[in-house]
N, CA, C and O atoms as a CHARMM CRD file, in Angstrom:
* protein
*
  388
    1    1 UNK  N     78.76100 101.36600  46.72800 PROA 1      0.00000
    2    1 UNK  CA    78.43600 101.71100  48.09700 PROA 1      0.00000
    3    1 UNK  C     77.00100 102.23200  48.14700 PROA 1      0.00000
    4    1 UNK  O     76.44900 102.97000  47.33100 PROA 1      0.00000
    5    2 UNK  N     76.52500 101.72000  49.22700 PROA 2      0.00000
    6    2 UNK  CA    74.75000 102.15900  49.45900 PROA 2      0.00000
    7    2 UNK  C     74.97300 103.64600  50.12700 PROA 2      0.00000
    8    2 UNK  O     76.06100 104.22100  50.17000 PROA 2      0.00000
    9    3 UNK  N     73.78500 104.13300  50.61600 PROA 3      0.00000
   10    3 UNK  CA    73.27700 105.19700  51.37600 PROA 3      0.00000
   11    3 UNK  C     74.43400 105.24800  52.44000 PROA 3      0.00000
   12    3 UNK  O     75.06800 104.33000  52.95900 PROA 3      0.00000
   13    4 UNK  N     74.51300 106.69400  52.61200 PROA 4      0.00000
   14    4 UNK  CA    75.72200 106.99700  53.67300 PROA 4      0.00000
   15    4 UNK  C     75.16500 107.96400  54.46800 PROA 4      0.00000
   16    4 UNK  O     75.09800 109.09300  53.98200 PROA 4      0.00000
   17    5 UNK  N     74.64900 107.74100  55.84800 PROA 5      0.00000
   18    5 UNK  CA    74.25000 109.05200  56.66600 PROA 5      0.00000
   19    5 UNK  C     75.28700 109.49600  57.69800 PROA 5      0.00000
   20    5 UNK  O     75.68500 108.63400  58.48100 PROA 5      0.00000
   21    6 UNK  N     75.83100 110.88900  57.80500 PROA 6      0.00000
   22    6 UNK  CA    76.91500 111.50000  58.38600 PROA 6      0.00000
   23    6 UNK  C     75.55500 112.00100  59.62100 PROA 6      0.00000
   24    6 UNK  O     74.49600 112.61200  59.47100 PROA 6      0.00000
   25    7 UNK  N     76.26000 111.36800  60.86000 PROA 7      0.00000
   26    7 UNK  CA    75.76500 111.91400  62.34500 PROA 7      0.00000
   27    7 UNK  C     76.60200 112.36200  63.15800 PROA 7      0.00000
   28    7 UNK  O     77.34800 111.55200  63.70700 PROA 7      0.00000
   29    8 UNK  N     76.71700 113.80000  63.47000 PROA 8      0.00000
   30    8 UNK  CA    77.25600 114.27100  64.56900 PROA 8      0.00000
   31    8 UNK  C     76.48400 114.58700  65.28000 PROA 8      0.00000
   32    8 UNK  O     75.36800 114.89300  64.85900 PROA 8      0.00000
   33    9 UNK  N     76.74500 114.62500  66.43000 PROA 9      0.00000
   34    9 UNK  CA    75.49400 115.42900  67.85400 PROA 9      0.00000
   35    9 UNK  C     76.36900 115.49300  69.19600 PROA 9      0.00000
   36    9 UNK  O     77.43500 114.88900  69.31500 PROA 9      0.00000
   37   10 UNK  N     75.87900 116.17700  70.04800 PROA 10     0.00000
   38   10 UNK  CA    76.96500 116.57400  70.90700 PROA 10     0.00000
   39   10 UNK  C     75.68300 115.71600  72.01200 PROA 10     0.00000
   40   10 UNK  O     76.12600 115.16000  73.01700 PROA 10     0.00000
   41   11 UNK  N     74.16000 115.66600  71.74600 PROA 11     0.00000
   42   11 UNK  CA    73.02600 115.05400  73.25700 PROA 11     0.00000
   43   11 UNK  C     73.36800 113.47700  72.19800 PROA 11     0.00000
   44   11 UNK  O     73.14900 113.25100  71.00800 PROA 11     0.00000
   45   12 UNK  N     73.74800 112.95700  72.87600 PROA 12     0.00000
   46   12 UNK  CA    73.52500 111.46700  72.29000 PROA 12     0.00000
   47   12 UNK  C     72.52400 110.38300  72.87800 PROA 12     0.00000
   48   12 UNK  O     72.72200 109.21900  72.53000 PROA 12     0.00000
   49   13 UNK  N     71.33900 110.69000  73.84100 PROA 13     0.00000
   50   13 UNK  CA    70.22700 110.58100  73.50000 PROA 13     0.00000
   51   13 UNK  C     69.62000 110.15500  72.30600 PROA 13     0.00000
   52   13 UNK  O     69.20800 110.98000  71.49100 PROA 13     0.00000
   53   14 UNK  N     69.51400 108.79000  72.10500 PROA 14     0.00000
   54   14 UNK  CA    68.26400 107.98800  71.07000 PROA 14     0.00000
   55   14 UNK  C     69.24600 108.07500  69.78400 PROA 14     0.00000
   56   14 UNK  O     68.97600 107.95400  68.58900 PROA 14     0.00000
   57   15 UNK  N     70.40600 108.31100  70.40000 PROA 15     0.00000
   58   15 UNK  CA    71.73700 108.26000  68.86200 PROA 15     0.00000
   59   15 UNK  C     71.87600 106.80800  68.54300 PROA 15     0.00000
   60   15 UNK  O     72.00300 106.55700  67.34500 PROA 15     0.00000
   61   16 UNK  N     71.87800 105.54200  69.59200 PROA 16     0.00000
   62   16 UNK  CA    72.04300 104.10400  69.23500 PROA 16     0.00000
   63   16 UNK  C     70.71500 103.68100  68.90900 PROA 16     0.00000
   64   16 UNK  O     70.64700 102.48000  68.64500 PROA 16     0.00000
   65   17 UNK  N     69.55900 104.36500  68.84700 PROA 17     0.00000
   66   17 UNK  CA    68.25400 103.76900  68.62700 PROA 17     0.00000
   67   17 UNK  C     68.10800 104.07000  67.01900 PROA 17     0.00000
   68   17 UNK  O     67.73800 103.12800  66.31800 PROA 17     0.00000
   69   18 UNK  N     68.29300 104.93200  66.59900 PROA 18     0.00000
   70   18 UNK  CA    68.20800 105.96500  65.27700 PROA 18     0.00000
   71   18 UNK  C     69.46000 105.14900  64.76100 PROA 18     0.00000
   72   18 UNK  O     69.38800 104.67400  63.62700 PROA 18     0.00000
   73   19 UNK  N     70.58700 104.95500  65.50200 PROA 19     0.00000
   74   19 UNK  CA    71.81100 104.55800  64.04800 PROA 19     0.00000
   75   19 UNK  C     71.51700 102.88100  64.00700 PROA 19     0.00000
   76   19 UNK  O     72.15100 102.15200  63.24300 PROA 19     0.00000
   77   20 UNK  N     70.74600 102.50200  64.68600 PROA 20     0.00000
   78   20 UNK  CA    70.59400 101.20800  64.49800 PROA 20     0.00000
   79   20 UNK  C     69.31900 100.80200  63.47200 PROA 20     0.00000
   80   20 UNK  O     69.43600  99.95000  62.59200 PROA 20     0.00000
   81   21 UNK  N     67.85600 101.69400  63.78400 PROA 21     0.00000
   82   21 UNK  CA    67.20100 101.64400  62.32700 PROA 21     0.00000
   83   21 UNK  C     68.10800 102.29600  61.25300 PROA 21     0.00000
   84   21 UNK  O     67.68400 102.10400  60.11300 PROA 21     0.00000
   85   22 UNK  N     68.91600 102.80700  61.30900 PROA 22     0.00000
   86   22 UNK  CA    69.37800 103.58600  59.99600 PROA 22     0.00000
   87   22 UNK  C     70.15700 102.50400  59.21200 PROA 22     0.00000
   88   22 UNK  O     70.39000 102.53900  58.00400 PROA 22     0.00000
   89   23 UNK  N     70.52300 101.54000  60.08300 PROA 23     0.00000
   90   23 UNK  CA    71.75600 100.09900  59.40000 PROA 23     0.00000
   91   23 UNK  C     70.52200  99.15600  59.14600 PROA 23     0.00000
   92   23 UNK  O     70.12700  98.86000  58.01800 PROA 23     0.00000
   93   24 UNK  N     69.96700  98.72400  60.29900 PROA 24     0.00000
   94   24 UNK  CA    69.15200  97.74600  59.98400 PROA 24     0.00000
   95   24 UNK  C     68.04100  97.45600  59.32700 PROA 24     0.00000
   96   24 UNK  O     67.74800  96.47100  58.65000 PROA 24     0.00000
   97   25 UNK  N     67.29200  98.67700  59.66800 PROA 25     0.00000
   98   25 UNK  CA    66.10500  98.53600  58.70300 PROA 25     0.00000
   99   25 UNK  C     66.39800  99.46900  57.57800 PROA 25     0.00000
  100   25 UNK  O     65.72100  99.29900  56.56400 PROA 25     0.00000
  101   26 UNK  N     67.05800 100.18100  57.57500 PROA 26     0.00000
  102   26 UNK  CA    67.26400 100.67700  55.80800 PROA 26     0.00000
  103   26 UNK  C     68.57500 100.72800  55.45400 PROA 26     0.00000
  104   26 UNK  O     69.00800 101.85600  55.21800 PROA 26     0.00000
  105   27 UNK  N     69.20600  99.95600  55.37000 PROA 27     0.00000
  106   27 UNK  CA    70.36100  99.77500  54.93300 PROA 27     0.00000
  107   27 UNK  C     71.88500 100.41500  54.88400 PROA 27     0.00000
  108   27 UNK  O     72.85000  99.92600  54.29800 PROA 27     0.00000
  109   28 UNK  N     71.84200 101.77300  55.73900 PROA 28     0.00000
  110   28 UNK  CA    72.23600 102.89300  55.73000 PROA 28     0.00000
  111   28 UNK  C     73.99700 102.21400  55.89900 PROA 28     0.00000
  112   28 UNK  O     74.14600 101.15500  56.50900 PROA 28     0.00000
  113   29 UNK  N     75.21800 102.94700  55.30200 PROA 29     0.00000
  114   29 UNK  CA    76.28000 102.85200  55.81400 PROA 29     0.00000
  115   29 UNK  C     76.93700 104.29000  56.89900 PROA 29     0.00000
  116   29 UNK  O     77.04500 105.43400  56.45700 PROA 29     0.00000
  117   30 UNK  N     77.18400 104.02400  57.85300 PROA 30     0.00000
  118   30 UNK  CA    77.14400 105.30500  58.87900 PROA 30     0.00000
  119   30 UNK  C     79.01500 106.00000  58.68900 PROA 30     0.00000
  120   30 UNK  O     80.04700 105.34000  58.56400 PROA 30     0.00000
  121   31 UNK  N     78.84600 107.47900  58.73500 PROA 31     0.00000
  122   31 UNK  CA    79.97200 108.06900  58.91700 PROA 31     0.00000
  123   31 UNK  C     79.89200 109.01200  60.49500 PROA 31     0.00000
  124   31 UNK  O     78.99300 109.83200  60.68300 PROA 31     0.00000
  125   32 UNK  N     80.48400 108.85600  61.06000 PROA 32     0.00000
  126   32 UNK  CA    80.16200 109.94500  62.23000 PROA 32     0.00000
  127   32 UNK  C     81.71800 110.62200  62.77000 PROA 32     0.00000
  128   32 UNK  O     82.78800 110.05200  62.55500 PROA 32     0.00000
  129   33 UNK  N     81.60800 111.74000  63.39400 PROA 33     0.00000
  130   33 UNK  CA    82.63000 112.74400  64.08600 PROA 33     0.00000
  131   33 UNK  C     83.08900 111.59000  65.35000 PROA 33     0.00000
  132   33 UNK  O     82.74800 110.42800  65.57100 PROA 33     0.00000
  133   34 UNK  N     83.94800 112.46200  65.97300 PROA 34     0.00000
  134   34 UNK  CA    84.77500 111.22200  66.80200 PROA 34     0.00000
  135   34 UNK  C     84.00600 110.82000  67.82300 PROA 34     0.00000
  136   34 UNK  O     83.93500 109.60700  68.02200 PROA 34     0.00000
  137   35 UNK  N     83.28500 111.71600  68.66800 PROA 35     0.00000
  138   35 UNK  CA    82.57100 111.16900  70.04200 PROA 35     0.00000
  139   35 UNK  C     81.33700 110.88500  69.94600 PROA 35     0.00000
  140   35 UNK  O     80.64800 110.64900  70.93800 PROA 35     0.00000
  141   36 UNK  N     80.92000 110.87100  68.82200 PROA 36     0.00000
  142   36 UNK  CA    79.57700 110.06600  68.36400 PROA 36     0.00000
  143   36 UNK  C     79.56600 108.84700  68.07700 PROA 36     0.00000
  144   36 UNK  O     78.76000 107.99000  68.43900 PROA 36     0.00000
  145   37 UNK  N     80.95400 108.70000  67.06300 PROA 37     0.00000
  146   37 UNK  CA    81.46000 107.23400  66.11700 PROA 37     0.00000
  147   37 UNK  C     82.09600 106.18600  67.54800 PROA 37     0.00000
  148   37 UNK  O     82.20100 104.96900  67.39600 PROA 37     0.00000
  149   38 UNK  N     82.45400 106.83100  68.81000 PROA 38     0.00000
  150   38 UNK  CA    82.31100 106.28200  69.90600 PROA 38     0.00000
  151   38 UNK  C     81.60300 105.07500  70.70800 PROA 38     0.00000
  152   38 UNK  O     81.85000 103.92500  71.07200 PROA 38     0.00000
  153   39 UNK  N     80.37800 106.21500  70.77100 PROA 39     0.00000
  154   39 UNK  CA    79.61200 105.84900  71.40300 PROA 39     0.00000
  155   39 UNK  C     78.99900 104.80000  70.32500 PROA 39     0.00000
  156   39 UNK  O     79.08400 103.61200  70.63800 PROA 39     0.00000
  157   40 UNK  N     78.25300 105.19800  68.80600 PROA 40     0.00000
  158   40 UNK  CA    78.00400 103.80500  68.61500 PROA 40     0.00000
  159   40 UNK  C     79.21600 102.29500  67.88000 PROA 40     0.00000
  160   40 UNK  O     78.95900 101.30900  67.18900 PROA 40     0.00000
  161   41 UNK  N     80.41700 102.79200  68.44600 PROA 41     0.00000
  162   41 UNK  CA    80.82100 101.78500  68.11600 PROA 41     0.00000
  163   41 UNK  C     81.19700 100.85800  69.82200 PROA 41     0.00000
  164   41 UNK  O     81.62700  99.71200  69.95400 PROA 41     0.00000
  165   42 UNK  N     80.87800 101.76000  70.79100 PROA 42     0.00000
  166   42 UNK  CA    80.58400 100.83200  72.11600 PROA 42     0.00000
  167   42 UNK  C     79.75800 100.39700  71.94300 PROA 42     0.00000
  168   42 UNK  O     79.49600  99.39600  72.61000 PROA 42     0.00000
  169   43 UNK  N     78.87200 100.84000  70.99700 PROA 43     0.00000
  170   43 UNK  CA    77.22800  99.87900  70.79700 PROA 43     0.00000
  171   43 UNK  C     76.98700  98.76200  69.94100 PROA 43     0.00000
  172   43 UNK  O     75.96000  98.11100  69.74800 PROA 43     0.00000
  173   44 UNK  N     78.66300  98.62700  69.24900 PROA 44     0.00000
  174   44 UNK  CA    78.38800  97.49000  68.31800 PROA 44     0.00000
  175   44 UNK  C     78.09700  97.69100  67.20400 PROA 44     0.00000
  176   44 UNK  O     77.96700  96.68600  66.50500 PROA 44     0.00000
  177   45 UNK  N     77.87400  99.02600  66.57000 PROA 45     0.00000
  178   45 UNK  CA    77.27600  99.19400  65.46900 PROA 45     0.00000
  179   45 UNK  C     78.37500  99.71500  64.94900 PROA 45     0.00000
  180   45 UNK  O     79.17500 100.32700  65.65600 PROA 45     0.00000
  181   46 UNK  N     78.60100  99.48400  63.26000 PROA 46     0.00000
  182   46 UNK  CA    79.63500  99.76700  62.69200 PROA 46     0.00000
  183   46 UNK  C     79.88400 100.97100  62.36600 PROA 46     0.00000
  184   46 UNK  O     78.79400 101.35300  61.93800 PROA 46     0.00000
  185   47 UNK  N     80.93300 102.23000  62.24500 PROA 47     0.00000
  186   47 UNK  CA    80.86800 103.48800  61.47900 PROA 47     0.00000
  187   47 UNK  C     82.01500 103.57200  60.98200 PROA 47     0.00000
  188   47 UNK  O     82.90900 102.88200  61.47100 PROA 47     0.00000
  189   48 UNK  N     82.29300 104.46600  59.84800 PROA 48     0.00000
  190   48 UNK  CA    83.79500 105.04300  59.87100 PROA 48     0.00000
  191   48 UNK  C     83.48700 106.10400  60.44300 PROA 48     0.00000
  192   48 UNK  O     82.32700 106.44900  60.67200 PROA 48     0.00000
  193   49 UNK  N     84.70400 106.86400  60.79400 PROA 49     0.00000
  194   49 UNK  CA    84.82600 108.59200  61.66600 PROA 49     0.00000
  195   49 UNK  C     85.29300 109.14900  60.36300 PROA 49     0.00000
  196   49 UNK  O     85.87800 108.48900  59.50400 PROA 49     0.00000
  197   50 UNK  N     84.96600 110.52100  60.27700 PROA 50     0.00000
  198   50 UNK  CA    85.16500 111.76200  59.54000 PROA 50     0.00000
  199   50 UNK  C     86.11100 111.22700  59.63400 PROA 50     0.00000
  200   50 UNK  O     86.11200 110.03700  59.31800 PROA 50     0.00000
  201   51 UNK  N     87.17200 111.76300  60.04200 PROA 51     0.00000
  202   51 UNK  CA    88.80000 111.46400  60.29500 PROA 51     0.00000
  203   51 UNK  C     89.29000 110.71700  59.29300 PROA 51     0.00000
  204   51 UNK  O     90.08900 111.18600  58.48200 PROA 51     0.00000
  205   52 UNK  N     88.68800 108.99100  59.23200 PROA 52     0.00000
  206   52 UNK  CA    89.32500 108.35200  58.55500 PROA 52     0.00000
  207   52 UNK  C     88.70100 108.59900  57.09500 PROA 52     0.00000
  208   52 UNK  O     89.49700 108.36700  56.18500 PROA 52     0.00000
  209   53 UNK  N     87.66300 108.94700  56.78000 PROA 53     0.00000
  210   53 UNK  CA    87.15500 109.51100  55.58900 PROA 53     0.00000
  211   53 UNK  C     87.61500 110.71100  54.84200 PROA 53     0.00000
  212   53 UNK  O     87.31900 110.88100  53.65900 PROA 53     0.00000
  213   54 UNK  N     88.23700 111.42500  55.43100 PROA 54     0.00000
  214   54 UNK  CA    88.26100 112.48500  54.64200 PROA 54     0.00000
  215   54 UNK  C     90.24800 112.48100  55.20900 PROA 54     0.00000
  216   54 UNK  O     91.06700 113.27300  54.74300 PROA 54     0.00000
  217   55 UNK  N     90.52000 111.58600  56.07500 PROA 55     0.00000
  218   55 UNK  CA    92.12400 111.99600  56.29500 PROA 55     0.00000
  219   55 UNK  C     92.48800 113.17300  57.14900 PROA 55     0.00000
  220   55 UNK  O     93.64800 113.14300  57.56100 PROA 55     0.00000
  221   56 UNK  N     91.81600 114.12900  57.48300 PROA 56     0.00000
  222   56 UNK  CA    91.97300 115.21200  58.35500 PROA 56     0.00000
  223   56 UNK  C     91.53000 115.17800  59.40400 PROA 56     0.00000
  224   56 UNK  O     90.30200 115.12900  59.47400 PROA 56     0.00000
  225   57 UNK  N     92.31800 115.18800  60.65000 PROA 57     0.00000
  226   57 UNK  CA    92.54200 115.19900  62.25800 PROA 57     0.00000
  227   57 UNK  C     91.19600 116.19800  62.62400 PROA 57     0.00000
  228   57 UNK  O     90.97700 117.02300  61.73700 PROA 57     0.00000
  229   58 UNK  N     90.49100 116.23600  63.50700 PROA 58     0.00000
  230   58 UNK  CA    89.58000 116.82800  64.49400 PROA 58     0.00000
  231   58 UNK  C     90.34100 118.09500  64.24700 PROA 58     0.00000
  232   58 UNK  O     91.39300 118.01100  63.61300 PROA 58     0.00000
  233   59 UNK  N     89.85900 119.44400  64.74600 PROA 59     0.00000
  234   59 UNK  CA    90.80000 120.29600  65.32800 PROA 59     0.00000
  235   59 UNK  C     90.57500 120.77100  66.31300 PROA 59     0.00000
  236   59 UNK  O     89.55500 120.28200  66.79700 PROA 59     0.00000
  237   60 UNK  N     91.13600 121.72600  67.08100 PROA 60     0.00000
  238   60 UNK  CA    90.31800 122.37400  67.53200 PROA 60     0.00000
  239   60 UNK  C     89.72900 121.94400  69.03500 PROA 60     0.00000
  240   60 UNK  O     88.84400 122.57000  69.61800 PROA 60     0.00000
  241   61 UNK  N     90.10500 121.27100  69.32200 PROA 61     0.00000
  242   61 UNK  CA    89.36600 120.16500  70.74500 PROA 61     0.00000
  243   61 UNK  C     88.30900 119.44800  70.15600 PROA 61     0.00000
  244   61 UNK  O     87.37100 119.06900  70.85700 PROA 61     0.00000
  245   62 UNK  N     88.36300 119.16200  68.65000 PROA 62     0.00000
  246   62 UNK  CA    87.26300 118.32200  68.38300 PROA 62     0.00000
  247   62 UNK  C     85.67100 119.43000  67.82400 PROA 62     0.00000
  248   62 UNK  O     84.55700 118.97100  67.57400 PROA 62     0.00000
  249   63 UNK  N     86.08000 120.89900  67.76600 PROA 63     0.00000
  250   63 UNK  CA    85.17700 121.63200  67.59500 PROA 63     0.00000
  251   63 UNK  C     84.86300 121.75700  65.60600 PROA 63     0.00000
  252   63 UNK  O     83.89200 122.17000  64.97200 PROA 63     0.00000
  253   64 UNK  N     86.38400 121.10400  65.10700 PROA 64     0.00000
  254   64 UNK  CA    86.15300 121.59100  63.51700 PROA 64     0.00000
  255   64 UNK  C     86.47800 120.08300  63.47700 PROA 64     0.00000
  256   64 UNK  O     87.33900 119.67100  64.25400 PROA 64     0.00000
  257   65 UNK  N     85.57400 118.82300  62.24300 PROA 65     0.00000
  258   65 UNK  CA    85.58700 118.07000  62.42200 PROA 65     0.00000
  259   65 UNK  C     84.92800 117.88100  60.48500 PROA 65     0.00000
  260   65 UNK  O     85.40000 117.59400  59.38500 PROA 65     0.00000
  261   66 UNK  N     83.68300 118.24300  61.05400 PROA 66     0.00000
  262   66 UNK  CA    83.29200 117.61000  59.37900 PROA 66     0.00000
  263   66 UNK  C     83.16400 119.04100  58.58600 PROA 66     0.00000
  264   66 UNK  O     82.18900 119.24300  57.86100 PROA 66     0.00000
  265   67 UNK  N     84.56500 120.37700  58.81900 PROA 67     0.00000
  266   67 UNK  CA    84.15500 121.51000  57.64300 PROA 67     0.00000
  267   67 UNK  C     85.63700 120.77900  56.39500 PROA 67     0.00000
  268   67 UNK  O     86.79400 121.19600  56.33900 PROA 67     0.00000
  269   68 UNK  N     85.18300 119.94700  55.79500 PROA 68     0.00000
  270   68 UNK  CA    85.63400 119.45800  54.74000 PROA 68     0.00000
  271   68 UNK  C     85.36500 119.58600  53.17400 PROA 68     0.00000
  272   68 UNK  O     84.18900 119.90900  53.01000 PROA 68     0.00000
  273   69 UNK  N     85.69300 119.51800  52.59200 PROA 69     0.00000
  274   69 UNK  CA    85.37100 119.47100  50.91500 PROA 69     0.00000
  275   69 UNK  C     85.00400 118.18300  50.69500 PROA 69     0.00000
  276   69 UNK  O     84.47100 118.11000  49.58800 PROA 69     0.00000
  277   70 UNK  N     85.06200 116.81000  51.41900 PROA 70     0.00000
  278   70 UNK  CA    84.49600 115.82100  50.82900 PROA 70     0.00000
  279   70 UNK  C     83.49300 115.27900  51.83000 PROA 70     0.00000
  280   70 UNK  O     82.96700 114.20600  51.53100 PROA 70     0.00000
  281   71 UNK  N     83.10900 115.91900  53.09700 PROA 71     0.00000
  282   71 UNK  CA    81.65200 116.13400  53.94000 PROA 71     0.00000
  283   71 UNK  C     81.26900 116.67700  53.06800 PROA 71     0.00000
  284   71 UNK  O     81.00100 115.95800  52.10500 PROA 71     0.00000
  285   72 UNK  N     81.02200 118.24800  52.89700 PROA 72     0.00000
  286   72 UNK  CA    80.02800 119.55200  52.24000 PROA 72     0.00000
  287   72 UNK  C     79.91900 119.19900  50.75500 PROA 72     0.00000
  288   72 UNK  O     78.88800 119.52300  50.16500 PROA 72     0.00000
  289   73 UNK  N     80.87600 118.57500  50.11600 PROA 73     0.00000
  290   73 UNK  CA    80.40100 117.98200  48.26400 PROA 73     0.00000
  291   73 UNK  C     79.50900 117.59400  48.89500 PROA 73     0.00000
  292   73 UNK  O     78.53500 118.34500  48.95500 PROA 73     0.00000
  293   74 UNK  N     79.44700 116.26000  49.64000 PROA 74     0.00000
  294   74 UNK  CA    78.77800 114.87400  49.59500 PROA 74     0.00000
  295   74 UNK  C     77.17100 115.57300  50.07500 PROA 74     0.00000
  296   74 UNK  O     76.06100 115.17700  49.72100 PROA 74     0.00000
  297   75 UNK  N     77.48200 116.62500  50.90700 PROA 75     0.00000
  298   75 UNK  CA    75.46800 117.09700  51.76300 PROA 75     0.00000
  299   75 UNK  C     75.19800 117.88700  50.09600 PROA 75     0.00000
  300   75 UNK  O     74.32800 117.29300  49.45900 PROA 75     0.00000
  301   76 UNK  N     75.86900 119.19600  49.30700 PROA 76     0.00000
  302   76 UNK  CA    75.20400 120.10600  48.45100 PROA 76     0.00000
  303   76 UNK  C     75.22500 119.47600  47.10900 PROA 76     0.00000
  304   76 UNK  O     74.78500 120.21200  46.22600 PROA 76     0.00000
  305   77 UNK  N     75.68600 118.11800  46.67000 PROA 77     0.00000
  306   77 UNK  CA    75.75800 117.39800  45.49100 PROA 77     0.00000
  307   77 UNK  C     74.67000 117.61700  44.71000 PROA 77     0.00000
  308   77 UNK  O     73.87800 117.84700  45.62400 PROA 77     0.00000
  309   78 UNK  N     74.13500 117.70400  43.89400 PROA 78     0.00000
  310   78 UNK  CA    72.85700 117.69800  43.23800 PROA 78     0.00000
  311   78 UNK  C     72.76300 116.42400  42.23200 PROA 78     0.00000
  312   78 UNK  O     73.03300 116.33100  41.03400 PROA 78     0.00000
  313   79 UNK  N     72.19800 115.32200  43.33200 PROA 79     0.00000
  314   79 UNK  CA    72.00600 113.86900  42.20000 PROA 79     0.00000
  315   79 UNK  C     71.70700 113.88700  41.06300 PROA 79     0.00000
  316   79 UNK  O     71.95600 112.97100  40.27900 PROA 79     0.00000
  317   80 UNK  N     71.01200 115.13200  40.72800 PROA 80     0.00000
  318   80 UNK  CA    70.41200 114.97400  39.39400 PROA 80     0.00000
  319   80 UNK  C     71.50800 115.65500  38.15800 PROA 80     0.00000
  320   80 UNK  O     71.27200 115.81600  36.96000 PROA 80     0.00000
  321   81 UNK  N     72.65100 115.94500  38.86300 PROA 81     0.00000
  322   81 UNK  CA    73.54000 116.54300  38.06100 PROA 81     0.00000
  323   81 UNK  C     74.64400 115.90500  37.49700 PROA 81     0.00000
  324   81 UNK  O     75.55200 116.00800  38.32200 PROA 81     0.00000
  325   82 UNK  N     75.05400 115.26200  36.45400 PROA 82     0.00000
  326   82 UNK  CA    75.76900 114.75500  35.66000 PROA 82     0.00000
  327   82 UNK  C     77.18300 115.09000  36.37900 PROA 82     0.00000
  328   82 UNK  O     78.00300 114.27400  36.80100 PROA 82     0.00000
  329   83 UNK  N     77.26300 116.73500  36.41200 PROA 83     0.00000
  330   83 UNK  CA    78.44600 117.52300  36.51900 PROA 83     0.00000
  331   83 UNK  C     78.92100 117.10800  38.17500 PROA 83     0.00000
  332   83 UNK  O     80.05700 116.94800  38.62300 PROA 83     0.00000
  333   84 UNK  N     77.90300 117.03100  38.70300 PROA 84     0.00000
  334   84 UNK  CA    78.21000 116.92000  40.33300 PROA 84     0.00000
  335   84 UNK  C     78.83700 115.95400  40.58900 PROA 84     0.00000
  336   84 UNK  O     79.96500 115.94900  41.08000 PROA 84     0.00000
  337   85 UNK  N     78.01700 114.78000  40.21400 PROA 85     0.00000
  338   85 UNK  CA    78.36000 113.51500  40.28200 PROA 85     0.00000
  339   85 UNK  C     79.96600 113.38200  40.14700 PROA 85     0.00000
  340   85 UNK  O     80.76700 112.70300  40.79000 PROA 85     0.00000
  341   86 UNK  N     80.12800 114.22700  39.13600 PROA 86     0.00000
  342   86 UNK  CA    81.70400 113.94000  38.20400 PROA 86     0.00000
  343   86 UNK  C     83.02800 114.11900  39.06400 PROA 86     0.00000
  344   86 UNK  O     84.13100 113.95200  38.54300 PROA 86     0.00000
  345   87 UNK  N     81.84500 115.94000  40.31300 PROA 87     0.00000
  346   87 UNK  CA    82.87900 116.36800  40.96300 PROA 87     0.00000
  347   87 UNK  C     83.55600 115.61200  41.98500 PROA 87     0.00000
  348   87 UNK  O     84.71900 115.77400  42.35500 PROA 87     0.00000
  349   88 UNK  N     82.29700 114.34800  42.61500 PROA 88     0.00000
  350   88 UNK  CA    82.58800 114.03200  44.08000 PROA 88     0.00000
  351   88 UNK  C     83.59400 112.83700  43.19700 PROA 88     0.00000
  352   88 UNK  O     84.77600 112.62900  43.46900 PROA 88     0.00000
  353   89 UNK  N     82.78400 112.10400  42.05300 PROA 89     0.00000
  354   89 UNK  CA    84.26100 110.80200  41.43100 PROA 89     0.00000
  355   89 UNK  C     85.30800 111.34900  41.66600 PROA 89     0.00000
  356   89 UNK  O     85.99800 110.61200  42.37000 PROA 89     0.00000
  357   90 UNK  N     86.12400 112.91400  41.28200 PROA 90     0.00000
  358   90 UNK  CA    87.27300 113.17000  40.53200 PROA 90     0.00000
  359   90 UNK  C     87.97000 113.36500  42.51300 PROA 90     0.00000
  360   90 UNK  O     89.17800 113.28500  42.73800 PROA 90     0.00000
  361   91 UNK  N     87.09200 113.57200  43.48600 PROA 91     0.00000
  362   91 UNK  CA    87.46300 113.83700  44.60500 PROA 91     0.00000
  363   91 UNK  C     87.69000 113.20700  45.83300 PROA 91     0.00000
  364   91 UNK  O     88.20800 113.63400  46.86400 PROA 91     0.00000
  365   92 UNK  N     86.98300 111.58700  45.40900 PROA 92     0.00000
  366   92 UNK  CA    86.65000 110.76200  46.19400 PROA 92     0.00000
  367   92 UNK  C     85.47400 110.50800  47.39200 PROA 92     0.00000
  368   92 UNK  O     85.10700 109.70600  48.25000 PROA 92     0.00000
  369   93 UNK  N     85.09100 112.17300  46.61100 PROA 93     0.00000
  370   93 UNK  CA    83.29100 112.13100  47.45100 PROA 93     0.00000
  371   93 UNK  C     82.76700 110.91900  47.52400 PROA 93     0.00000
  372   93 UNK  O     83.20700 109.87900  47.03300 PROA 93     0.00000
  373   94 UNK  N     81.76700 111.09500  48.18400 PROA 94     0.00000
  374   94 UNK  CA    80.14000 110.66900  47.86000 PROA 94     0.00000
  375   94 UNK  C     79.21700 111.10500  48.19700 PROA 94     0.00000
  376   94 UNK  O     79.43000 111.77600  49.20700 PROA 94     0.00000
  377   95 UNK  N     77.85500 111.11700  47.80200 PROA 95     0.00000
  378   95 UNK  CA    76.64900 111.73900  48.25700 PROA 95     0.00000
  379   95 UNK  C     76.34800 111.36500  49.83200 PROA 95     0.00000
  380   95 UNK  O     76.59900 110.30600  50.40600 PROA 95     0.00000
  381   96 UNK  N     76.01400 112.01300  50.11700 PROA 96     0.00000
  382   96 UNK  CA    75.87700 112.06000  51.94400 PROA 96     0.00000
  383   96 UNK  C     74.23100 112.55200  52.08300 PROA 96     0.00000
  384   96 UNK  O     73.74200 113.27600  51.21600 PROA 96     0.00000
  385   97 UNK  N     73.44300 112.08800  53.25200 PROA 97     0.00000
  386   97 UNK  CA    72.15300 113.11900  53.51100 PROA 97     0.00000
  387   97 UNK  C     72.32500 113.64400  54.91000 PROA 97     0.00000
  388   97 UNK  O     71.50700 114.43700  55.37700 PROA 97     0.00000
C-alpha cells in the first residue's frame, strides 16, 4: 500500500480540490471521518472512512471518530524505527501523515 493521508475537517471548503491533487497528482490513498469521506465520495473520489478502517462506530454524534490506536500508531510511528514499524504490522496499522 502507497501513502495514506487521514482528512477530517468540519469547513469543507477546497476539501475536493486538495483530495483530488492528493490522489492524482501524488498518488495518495485517502482515509477520512464520516462527513468528510461523504462529501468526497459525492465527488467521485475514492476513500475508506475511519469506521471501516479501524472497525469502530463514530461516537458521540460523530464527535469521537479517529481517537483510535490504529489512527494515532499510524500519525506518531517513527519510520525510522525498526520497533515501530513492527508495532503497526503486529496491529494492522499503517503509517498515516
Amino acid at each position: 500500500m502507497g501513502r495514506i493521508a487521514l482528512l477530517s475537517t468540519s469547513n469543507k471548503q477546497g476539501l475536493v480540490e486538495l483530495a483530488t491533487a492528493l490522489v492524482q497528482e501524488f498518488g495518495f490513498t485517502l482515509l477520512s471521518s464520516g462527513g468528510t469521506a461523504k462529501t468526497l465520495q459525492a465527488a467521485g473520489i475514492p476513500v475508506t472512512t475511519v469506521a471501516e478502517y479501524t472497525g469502530a462506530a463514530e461516537i458521540l454524534g460523530g464527535r469521537v471518530k479517529t481517537l483510535h490506536p490504529k489512527i494515532h500508531g499510524g500519525i506518531l510511528a517513527r519510520r525510522d524505527r525498526p520497533a515501530d514499524e513492527a508495532d503497526l504490522q503486529a496491529r494492522g496499522s499503517i503509517p498515516l501523515i
